[in-house]
N, C-alpha and C positions, 0 to 999 in steps of 0.2 A: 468343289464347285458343282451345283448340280445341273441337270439339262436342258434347266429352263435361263440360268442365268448363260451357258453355253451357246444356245441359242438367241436371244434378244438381251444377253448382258446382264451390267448392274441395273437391280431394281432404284429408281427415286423419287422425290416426295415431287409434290408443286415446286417447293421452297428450292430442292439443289437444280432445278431446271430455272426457276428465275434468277439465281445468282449464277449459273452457267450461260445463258442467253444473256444476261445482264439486264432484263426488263426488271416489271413488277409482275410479284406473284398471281397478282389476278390475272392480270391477263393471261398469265400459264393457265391460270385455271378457265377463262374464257373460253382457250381456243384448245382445250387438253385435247380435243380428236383431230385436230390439223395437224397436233405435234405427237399422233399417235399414241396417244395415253389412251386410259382407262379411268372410269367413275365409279368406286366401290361405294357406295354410300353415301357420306360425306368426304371419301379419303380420294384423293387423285392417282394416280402409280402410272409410272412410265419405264420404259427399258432405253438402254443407250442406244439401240442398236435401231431399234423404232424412230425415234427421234433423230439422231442423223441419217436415217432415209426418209422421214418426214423434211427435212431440209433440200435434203440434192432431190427431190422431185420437185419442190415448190422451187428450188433456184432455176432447174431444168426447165419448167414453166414459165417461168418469169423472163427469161434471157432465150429470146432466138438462136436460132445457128446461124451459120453465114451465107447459108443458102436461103431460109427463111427470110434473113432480112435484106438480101436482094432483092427477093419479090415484093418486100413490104415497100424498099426504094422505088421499085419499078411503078410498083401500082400508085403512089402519089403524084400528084398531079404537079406539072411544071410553075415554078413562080416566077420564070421573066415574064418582063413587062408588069408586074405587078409592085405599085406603090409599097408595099411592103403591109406592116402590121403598124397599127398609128396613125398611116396617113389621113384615114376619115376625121381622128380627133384633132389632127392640125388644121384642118380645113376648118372644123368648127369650130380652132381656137380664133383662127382669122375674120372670120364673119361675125363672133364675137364682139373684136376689138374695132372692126368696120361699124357696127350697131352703135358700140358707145360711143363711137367718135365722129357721130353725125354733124357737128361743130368744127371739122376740123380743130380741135383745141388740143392734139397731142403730137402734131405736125412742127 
């Protein structure tokens, strides 16, 4: 083993990172610096060890802590008394059906 695989692991292509994420290979190749890769020319190369701390930062990112998302609760505004999500489009389904039934003819 030498001290480069020691340090950042097995070297691998685009191809063993898309069948290991389970995407398609473009898009490894898309995003090869999110996922800690390198661009030698036309050739991609990644190390394991890259790559899964490419992940637990992007998860660590992605997912608040529980402290975090108290404040994010705190900081949203209350929704009693509020007709909810919808209500505006029932109201215009009502005036709607009021509009075509000028004739009372659905009575």
């Amino acid at each position: 083993m030498t001290p480069l695989e020691k340090d950042l692991g097995k070297a691998l292509r685009a191809k063993d990172v898309a069948e290991y994420l389970g995407c398609n290979e473009k898009t490894v190749r898309d995003h090869y610096q999110e996922l800690g890769g390198m661009r030698l020319g036309r050739h991609y190369r990644f190390f394991e060890r890259r790559i899964i701390d490419a992940i637990q930062k992007r998860t660590e990112m992605d997912c608040p802590s529980a402290e975090e998302w108290a404040t994010i609760e705190q900081s949203m505004p209350d929704q009693e008394g509020s007709q909810g999500l919808g209500s505006r489009i029932e109201a215009k389904a009502g005036k709607r059906v009021e509009r075509e039934d000028r004739h009372d003819l659905l009575n």
